[in-house]
MIDOSE-1310 file (N, C-alpha, C; in nm, 2 decimals, decimal comma, always signed):
residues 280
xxxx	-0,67/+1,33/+3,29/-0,69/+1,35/+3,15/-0,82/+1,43/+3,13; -0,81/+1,52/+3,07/-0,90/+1,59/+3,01/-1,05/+1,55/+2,93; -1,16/+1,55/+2,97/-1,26/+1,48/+2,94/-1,32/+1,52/+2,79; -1,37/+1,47/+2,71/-1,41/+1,49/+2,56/-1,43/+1,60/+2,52
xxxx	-1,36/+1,69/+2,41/-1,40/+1,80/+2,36/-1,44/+1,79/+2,23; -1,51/+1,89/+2,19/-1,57/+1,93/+2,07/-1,57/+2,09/+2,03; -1,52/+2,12/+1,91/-1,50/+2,25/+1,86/-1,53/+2,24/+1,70; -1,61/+2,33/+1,66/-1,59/+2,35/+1,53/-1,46/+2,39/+1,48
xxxx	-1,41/+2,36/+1,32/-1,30/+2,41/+1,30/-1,31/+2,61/+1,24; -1,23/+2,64/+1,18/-1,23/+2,73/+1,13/-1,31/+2,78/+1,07; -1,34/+2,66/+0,95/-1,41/+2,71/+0,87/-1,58/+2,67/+0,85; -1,58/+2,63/+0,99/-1,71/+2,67/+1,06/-1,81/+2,58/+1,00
xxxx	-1,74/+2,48/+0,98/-1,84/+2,34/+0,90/-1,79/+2,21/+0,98; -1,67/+2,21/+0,95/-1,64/+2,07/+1,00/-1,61/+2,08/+1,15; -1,65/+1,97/+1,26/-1,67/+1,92/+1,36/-1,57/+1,86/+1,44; -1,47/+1,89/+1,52/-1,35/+1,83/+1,56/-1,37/+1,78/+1,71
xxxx	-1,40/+1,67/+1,72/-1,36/+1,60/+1,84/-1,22/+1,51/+1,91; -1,19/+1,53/+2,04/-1,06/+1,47/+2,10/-1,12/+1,47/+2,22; -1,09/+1,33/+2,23/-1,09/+1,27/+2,37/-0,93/+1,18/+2,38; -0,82/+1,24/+2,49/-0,70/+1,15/+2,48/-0,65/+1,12/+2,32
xxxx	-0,64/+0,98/+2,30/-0,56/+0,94/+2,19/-0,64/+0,95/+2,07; -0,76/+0,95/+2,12/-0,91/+1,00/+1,98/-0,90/+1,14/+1,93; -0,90/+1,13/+1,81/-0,89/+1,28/+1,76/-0,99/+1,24/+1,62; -1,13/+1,31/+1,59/-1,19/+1,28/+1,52/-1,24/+1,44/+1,40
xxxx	-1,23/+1,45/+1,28/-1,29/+1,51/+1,24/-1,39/+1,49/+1,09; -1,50/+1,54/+1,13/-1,67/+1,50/+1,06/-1,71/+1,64/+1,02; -1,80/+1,58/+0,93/-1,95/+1,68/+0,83/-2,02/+1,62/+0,81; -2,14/+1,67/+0,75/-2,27/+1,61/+0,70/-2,28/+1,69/+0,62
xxxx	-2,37/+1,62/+0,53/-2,44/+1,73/+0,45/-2,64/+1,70/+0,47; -2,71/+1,73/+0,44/-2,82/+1,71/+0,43/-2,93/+1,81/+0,56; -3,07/+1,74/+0,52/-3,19/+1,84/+0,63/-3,16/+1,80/+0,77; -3,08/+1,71/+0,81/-3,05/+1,63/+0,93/-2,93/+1,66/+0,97
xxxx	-2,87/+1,76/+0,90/-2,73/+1,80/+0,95/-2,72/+1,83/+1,09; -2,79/+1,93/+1,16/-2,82/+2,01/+1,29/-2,79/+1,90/+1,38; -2,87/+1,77/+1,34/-2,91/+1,67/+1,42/-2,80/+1,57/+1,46; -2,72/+1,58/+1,29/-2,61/+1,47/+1,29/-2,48/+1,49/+1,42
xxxx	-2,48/+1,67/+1,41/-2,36/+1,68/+1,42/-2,39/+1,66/+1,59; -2,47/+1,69/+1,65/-2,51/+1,68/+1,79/-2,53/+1,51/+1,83; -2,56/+1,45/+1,76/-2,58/+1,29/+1,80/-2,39/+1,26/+1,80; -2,30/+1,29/+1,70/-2,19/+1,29/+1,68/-2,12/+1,29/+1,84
xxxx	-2,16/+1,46/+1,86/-2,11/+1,50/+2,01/-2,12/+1,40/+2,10; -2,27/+1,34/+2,11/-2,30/+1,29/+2,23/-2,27/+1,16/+2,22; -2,24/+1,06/+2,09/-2,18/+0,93/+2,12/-2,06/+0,95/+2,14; -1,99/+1,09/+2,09/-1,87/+1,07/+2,13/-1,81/+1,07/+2,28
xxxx	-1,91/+1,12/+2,35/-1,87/+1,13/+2,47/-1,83/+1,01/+2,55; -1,88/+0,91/+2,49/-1,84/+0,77/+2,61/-1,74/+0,66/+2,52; -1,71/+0,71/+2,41/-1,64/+0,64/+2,34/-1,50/+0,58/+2,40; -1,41/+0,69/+2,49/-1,30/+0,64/+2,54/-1,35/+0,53/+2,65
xxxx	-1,43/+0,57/+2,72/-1,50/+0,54/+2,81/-1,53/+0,39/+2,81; -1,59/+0,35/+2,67/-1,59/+0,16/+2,67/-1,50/+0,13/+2,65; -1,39/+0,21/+2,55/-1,32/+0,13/+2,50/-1,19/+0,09/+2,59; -1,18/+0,16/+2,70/-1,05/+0,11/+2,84/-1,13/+0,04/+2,90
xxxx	-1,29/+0,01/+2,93/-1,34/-0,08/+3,00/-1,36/-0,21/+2,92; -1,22/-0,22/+2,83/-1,25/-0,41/+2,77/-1,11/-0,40/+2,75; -1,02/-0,29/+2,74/-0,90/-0,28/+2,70/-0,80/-0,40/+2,72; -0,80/-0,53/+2,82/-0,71/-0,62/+2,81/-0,76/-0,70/+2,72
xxxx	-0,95/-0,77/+2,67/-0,95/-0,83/+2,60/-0,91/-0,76/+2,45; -0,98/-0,65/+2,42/-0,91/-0,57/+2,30/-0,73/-0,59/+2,26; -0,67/-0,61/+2,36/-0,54/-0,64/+2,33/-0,46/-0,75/+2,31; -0,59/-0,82/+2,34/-0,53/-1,01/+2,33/-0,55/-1,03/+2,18
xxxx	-0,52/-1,11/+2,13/-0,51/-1,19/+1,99/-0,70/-1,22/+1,99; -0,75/-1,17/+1,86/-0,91/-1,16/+1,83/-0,94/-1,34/+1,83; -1,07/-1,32/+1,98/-1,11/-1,44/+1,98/-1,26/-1,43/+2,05; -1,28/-1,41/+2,16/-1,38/-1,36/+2,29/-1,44/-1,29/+2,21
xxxx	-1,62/-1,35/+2,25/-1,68/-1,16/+2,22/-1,67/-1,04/+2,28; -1,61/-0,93/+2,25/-1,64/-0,85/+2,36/-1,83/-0,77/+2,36; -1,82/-0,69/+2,49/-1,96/-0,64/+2,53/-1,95/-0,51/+2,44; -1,89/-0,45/+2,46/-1,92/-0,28/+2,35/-1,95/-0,27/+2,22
xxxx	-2,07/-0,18/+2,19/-2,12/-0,19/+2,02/-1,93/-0,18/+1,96; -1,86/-0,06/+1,99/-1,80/-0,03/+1,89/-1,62/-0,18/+1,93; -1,67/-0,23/+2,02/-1,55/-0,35/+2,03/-1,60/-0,44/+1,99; -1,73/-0,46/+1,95/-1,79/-0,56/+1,83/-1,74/-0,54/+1,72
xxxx	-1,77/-0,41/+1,68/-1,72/-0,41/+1,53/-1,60/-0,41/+1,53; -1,49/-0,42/+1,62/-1,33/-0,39/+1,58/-1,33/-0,58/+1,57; -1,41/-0,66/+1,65/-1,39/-0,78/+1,63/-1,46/-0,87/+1,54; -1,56/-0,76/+1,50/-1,58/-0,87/+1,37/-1,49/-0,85/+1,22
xxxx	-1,45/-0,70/+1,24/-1,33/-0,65/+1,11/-1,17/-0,70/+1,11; -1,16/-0,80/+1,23/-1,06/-0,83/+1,30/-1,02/-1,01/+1,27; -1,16/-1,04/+1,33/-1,22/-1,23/+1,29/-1,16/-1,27/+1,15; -1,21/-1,25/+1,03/-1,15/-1,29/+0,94/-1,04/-1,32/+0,93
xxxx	-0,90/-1,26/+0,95/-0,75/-1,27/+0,98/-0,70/-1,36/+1,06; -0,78/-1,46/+1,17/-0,71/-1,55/+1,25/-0,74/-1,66/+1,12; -0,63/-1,80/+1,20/-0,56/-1,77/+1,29/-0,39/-1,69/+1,29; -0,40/-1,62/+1,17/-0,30/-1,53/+1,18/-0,31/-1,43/+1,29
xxxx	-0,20/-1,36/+1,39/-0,21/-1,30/+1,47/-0,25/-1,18/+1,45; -0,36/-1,11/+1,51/-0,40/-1,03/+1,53/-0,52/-0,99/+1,67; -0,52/-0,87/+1,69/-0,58/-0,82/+1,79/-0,70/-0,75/+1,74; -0,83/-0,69/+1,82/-0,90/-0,59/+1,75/-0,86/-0,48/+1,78
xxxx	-0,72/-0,40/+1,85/-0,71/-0,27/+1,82/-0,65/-0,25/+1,69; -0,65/-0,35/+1,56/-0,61/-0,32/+1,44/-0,70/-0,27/+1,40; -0,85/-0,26/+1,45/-0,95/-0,24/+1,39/-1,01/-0,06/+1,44; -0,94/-0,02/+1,56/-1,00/+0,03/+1,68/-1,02/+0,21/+1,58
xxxx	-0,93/+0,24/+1,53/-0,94/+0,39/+1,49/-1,08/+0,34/+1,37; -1,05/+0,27/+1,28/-1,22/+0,27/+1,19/-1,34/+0,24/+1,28; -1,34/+0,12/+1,34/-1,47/+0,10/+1,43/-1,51/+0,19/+1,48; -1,42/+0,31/+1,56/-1,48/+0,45/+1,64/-1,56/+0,53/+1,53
xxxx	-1,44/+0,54/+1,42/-1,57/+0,64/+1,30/-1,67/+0,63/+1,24; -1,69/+0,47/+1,22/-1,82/+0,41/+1,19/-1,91/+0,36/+1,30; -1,87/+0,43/+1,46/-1,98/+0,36/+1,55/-2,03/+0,55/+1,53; -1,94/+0,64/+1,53/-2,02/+0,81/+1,55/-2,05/+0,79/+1,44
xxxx	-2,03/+0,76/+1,32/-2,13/+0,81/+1,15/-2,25/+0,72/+1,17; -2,28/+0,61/+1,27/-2,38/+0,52/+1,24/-2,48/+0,61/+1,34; -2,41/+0,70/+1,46/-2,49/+0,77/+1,57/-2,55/+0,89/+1,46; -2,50/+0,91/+1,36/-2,50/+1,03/+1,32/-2,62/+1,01/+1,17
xxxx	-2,62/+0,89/+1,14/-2,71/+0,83/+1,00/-2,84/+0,82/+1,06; -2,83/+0,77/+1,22/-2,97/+0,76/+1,29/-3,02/+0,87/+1,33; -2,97/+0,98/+1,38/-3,05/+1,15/+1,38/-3,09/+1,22/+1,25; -3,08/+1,21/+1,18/-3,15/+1,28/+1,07/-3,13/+1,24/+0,93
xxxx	-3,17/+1,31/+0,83/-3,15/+1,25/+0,72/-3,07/+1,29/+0,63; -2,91/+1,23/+0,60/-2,84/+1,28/+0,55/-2,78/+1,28/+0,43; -2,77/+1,33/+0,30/-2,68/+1,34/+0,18/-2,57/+1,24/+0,17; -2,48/+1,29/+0,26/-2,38/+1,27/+0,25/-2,29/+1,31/+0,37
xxxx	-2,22/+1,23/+0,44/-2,12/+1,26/+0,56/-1,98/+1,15/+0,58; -1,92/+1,19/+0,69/-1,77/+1,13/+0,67/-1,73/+1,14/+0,82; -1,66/+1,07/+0,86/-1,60/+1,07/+0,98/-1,42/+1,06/+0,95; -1,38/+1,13/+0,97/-1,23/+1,13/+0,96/-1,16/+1,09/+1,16
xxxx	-1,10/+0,94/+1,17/-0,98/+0,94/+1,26/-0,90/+0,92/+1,24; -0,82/+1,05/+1,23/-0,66/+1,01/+1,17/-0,62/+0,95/+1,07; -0,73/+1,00/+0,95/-0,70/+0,91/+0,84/-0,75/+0,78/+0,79; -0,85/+0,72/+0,87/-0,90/+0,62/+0,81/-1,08/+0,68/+0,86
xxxx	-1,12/+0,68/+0,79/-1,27/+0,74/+0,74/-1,40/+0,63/+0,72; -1,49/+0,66/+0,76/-1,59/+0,62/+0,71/-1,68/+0,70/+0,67; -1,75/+0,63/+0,55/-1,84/+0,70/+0,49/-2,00/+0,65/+0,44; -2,09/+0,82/+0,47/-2,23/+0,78/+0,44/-2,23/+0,85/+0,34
xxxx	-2,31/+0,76/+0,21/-2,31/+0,85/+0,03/-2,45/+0,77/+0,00; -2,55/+0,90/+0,00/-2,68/+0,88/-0,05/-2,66/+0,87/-0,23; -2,75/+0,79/-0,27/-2,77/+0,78/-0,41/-2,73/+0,95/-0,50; -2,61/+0,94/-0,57/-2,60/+1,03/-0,66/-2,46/+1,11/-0,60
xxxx	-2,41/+1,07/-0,48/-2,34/+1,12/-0,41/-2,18/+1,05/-0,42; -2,11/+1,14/-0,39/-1,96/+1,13/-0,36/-1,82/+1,19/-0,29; -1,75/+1,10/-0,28/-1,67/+1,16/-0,19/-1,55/+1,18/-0,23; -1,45/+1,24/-0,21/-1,32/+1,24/-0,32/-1,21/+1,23/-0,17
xxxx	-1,10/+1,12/-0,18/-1,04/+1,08/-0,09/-0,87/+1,07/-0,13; -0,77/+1,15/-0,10/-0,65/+1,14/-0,13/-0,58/+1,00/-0,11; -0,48/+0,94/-0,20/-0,42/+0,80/-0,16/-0,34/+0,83/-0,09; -0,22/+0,75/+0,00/-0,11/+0,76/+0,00/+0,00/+0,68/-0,07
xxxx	+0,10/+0,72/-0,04/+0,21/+0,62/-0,13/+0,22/+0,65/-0,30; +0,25/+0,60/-0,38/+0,32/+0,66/-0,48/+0,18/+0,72/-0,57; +0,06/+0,66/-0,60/-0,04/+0,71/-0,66/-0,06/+0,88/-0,66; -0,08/+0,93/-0,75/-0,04/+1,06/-0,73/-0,17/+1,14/-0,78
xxxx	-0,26/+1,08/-0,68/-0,42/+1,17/-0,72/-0,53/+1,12/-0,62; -0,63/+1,16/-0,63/-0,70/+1,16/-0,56/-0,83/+1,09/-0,61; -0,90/+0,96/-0,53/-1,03/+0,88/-0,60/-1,13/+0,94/-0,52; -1,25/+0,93/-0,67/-1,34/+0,95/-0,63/-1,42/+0,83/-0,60
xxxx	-1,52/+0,84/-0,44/-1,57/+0,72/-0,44/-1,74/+0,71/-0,46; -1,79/+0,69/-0,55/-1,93/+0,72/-0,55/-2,00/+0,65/-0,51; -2,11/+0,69/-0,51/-2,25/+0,62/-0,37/-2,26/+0,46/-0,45; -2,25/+0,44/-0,60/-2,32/+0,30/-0,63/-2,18/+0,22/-0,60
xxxx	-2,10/+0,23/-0,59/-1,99/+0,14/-0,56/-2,01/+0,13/-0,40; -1,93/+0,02/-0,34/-1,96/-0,08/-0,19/-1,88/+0,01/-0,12; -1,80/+0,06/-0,16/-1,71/+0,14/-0,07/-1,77/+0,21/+0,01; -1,77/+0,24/+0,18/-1,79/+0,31/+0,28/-1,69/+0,34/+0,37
xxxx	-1,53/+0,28/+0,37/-1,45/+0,29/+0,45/-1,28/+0,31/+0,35; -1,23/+0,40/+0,45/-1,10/+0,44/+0,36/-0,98/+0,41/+0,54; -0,83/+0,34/+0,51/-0,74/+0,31/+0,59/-0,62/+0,30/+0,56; -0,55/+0,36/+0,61/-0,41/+0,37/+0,60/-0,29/+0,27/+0,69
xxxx	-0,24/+0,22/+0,65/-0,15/+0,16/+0,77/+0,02/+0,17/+0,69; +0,13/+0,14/+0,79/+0,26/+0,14/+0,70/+0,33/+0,11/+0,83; +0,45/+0,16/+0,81/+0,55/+0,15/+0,90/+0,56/+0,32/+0,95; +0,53/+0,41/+0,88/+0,50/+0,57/+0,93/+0,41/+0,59/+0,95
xxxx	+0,27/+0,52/+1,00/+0,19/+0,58/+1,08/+0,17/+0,57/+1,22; +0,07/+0,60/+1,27/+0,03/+0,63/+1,42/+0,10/+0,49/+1,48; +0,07/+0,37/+1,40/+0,09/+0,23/+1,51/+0,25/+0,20/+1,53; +0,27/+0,11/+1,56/+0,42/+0,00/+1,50/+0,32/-0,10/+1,36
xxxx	+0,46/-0,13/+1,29/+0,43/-0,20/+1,18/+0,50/-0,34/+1,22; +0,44/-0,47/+1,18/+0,54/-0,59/+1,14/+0,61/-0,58/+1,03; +0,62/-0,51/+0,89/+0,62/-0,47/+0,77/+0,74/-0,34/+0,78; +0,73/-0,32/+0,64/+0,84/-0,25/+0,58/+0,75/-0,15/+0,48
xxxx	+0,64/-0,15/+0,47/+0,58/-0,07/+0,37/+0,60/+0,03/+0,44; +0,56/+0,23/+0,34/+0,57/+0,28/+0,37/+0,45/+0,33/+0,44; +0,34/+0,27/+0,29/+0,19/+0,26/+0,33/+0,12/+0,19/+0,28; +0,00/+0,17/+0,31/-0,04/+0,02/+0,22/-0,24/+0,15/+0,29
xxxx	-0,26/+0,19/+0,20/-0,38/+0,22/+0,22/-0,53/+0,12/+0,13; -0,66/+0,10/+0,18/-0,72/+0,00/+0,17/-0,88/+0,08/+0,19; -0,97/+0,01/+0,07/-1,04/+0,09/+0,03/-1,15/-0,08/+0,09; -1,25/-0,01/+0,17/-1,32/-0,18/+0,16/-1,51/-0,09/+0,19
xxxx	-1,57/-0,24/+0,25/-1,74/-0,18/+0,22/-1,70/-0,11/+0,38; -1,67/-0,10/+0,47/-1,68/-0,03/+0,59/-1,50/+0,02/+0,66; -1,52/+0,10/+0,72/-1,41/+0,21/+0,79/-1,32/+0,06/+0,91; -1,37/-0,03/+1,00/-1,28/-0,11/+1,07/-1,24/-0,25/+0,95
xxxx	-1,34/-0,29/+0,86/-1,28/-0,35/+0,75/-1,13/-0,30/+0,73; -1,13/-0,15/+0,64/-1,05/-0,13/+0,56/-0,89/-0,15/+0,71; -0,95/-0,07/+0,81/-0,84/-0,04/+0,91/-0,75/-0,21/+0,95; -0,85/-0,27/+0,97/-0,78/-0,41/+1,01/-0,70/-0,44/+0,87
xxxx	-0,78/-0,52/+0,73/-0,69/-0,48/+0,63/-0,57/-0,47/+0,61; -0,56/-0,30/+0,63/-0,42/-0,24/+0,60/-0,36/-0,24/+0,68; -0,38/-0,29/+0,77/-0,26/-0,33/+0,92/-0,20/-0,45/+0,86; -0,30/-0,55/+0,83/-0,24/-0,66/+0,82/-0,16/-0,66/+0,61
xxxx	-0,18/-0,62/+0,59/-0,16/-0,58/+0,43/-0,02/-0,56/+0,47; +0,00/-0,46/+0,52/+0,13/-0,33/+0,58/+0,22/-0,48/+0,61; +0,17/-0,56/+0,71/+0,24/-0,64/+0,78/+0,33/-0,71/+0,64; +0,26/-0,74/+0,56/+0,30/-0,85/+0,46/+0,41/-0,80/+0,37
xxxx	+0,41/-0,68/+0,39/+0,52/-0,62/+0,27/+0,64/-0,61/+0,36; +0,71/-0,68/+0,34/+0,83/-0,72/+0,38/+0,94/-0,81/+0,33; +1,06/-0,78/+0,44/+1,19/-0,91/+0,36/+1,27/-0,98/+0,50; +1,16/-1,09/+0,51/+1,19/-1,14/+0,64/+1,37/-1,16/+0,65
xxxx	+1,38/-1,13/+0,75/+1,56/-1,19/+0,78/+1,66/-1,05/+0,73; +1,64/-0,99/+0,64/+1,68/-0,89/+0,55/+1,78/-0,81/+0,65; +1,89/-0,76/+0,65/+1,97/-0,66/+0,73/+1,97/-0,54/+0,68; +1,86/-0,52/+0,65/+1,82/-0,38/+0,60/+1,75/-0,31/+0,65
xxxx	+1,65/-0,41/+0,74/+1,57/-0,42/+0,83/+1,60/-0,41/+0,97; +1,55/-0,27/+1,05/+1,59/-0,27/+1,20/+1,46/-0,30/+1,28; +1,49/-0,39/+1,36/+1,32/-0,41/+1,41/+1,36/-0,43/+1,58; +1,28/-0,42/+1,67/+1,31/-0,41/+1,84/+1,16/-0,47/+1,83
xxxx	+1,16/-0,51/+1,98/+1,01/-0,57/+2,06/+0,94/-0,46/+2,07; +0,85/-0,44/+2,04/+0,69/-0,38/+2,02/+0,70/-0,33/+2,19; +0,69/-0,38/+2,28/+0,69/-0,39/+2,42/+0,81/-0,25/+2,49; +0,95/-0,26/+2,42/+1,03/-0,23/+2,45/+1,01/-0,05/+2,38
xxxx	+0,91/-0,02/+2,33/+0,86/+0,11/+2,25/+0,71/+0,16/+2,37; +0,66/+0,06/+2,34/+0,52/+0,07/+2,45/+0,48/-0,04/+2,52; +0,48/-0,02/+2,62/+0,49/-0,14/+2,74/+0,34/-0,23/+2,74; +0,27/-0,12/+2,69/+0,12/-0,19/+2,71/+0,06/-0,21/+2,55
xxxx	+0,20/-0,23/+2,44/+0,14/-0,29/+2,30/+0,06/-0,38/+2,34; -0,02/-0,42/+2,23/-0,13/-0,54/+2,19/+0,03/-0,60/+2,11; +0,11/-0,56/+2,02/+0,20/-0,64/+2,01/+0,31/-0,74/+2,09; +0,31/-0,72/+2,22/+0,37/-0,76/+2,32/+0,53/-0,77/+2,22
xxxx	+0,61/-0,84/+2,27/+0,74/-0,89/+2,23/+0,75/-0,90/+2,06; +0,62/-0,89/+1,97/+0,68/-0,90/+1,84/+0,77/-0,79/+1,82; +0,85/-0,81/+1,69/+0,93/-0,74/+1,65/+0,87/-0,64/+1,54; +0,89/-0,49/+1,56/+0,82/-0,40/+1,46/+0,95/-0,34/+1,42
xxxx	+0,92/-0,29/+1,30/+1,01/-0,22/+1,25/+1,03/-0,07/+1,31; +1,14/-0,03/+1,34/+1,18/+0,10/+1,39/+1,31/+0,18/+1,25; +1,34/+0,12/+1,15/+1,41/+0,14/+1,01/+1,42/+0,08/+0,97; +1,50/+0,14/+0,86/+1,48/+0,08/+0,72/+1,58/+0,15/+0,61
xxxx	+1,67/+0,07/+0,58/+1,81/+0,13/+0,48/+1,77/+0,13/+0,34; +1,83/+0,25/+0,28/+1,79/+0,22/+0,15/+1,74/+0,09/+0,05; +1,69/+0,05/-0,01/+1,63/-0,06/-0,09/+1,72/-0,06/-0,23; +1,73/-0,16/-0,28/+1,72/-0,15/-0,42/+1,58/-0,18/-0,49
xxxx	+1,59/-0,18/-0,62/+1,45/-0,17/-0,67/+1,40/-0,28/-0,65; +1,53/-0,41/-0,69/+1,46/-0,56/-0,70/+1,39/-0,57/-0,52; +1,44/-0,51/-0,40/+1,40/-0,53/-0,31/+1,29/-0,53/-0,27; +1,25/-0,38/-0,31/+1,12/-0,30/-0,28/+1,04/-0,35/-0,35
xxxx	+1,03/-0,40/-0,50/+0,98/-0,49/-0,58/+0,89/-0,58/-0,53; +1,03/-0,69/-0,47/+0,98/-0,83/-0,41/+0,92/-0,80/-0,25; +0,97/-0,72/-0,18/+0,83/-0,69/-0,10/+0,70/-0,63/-0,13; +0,71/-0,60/-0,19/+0,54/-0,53/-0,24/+0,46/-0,63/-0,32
xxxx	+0,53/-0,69/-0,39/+0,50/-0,85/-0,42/+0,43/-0,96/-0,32; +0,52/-0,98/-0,22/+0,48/-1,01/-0,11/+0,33/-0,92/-0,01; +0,33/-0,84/-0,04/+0,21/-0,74/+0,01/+0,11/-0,81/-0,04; +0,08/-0,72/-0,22/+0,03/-0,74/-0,28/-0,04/-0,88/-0,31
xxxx	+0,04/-1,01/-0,33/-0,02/-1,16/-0,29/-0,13/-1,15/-0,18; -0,09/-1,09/-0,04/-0,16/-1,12/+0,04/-0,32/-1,04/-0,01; -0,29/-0,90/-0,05/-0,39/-0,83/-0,06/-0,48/-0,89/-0,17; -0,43/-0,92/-0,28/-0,54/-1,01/-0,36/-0,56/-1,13/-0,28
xxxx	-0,56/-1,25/-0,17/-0,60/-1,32/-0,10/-0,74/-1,23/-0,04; -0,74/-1,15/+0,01/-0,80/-1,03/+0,09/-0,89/-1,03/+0,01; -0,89/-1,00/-0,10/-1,00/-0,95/-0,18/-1,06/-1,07/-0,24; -1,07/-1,12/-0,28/-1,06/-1,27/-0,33/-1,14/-1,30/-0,20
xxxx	-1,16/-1,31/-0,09/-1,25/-1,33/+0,03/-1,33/-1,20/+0,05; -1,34/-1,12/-0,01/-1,44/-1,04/-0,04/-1,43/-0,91/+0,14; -1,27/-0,93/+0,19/-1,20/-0,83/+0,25/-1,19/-0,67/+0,28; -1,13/-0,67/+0,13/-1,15/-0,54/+0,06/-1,19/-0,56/-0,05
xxxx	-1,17/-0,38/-0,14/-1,27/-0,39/-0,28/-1,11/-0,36/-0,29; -1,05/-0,26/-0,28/-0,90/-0,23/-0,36/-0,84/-0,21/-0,29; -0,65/-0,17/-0,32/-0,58/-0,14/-0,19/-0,46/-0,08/-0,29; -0,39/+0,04/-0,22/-0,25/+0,08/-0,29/-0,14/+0,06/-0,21
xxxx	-0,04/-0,01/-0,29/+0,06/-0,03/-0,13/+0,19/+0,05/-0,25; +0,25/+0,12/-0,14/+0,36/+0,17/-0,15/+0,55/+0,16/-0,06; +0,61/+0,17/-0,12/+0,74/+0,13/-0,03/+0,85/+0,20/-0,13; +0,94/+0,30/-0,11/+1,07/+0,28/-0,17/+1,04/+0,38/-0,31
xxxx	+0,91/+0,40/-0,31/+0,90/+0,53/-0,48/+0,86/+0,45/-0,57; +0,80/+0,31/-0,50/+0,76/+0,21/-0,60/+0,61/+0,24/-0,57; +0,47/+0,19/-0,63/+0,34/+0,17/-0,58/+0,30/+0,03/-0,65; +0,19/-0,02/-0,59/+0,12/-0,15/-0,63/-0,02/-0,10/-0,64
xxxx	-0,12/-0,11/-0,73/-0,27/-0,15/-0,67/-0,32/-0,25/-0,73; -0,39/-0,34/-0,62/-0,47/-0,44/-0,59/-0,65/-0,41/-0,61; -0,70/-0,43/-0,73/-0,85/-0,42/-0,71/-0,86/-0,34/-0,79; -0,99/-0,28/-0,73/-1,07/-0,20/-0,89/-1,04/-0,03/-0,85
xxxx	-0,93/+0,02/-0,79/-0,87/+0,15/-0,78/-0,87/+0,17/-0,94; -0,81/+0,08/-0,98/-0,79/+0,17/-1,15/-0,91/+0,19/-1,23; -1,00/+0,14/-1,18/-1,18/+0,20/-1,24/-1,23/+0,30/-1,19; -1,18/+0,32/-1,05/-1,23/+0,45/-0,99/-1,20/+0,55/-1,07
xxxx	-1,29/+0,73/-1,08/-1,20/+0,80/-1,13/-1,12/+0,86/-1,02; -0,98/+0,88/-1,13/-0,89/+0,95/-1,05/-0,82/+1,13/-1,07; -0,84/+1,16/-0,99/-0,80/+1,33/-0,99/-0,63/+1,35/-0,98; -0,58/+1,42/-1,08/-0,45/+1,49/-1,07/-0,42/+1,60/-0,93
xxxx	-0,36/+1,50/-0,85/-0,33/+1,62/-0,74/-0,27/+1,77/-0,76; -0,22/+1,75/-0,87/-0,16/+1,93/-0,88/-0,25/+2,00/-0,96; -0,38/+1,95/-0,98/-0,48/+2,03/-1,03/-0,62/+2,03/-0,93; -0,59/+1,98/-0,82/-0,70/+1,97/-0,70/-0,76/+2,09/-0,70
């Protein structure tokens, strides 16, 4: 495998890193930008590097401390949810963007910066600052998140993204104070929107897709037949319960779940302001 790269993009600001299944893209703004974006590089460089050297405890059900700064944070964003099953690679794509933005907050002094992996983000917002972040699923705009609210992490999870899902959502994105918060979250959010037993529902062993899941033998969903409304309804229902549980334990700040052309939000999304996507 090809060892860590880093390229600027196009437009000659933002910062693209890939190492294997990491794909990261960052900015800064501020007098410390020079600084951020080079600290960035260079934590990134050993990032795959710890994280295969703990990789069987990482994949067990969250219990053990592990030794790596950034397999701490996937296990403390993780801890909360037992003893419901879970592992800390629910947490693993935010933990990575908040262990480089925390590399990158300690080199210089910054405005404002962002770490994007694949979609779940972490963010640094100096006083007066903000960041404008697209939803997924039926919400049809874009929030703004400003420096005096808790928000520092933005995550997506569903049944169509990067992982397997236990769930039927399409997406269940999750707005919380840090980037492996929100990611663990909306994994387990995702998981909840469902209709257990349902023949609508196609699901296979997790194992039988990728041999070396953290899900071992559970069953993830691989389809999903049209819904009716009361369906999609009563699982987002089901979501949503759990996600006010979540928040209510001080989990997340908000969360949008989506399924079917239906949406839910959970939390204080509807105080944020929100931007008209076809006027972006």
């Amino acid at each position: 495998m090809p060892g860590p790269q880093a390229a600027f993009l196009p437009d000659g600001r933002r910062l693209h890193l890939q190492h294997g299944p990491i794909d990261l893209i960052l900015d800064a703004e501020g007098p410390g930008r020079a600084a951020a974006i080079e600290a960035a590089s260079q934590r990134f460089d050993t990032v795959l590097e710890e994280l295969v050297g703990e990789l069987p405890l990482l994949r067990a059900p969250v219990g053990t401390l592990p030794r790596g700064a950034i397999a701490r944070r996937m296990h403390a964003a993780t801890l909360p949810f037992a003893p419901r099953f879970i592992t800390p690679m629910a947490a693993v794509a935010g933990a990575v963007a908040e262990e480089v933005l925390a590399g990158m907050t300690g080199a210089g002094e910054l405005t404002r910066a962002y770490v994007n992996n694949g979609g779940d983000v972490a963010l640094h917002l100096a006083p007066g600052e903000s960041f404008t972040a697209a939803l997924a699923g039926g919400t049809p705009g874009r929030v703004v998140i400003r420096a005096e609210t808790p928000i520092r992490g933005i995550a997506t999870s569903g049944r169509n993204g990067r992982s397997h899902s236990l769930g039927i959502a399409d997406s269940v994105t999750v707005l919380a104070g840090s980037a492996a918060q929100a990611d663990a979250a909306a994994t387990m959010i995702a998981n909840a929107v469902d209709l257990p037993g349902s023949a609508k529902v196609t699901r296979v062993p997790a194992r039988s897709l990728a041999p070396d899941s953290d899900l071992g033998d559970r069953l993830v969903t691989v389809d999903l037949a049209p819904l009716s409304a009361s369906e999609a309804t009563l699982a987002l229902s089901r979501g949503a319960g759990f996600a006010e549980t979540c928040r209510a334990r001080s989990l997340i700040i908000a969360a949008v779940l989506s399924l079917a052309g239906q949406s839910l939000a959970v939390g204080a999304v509807q105080t944020l302001q929100l931007k008209d996507l076809s006027h972006a």
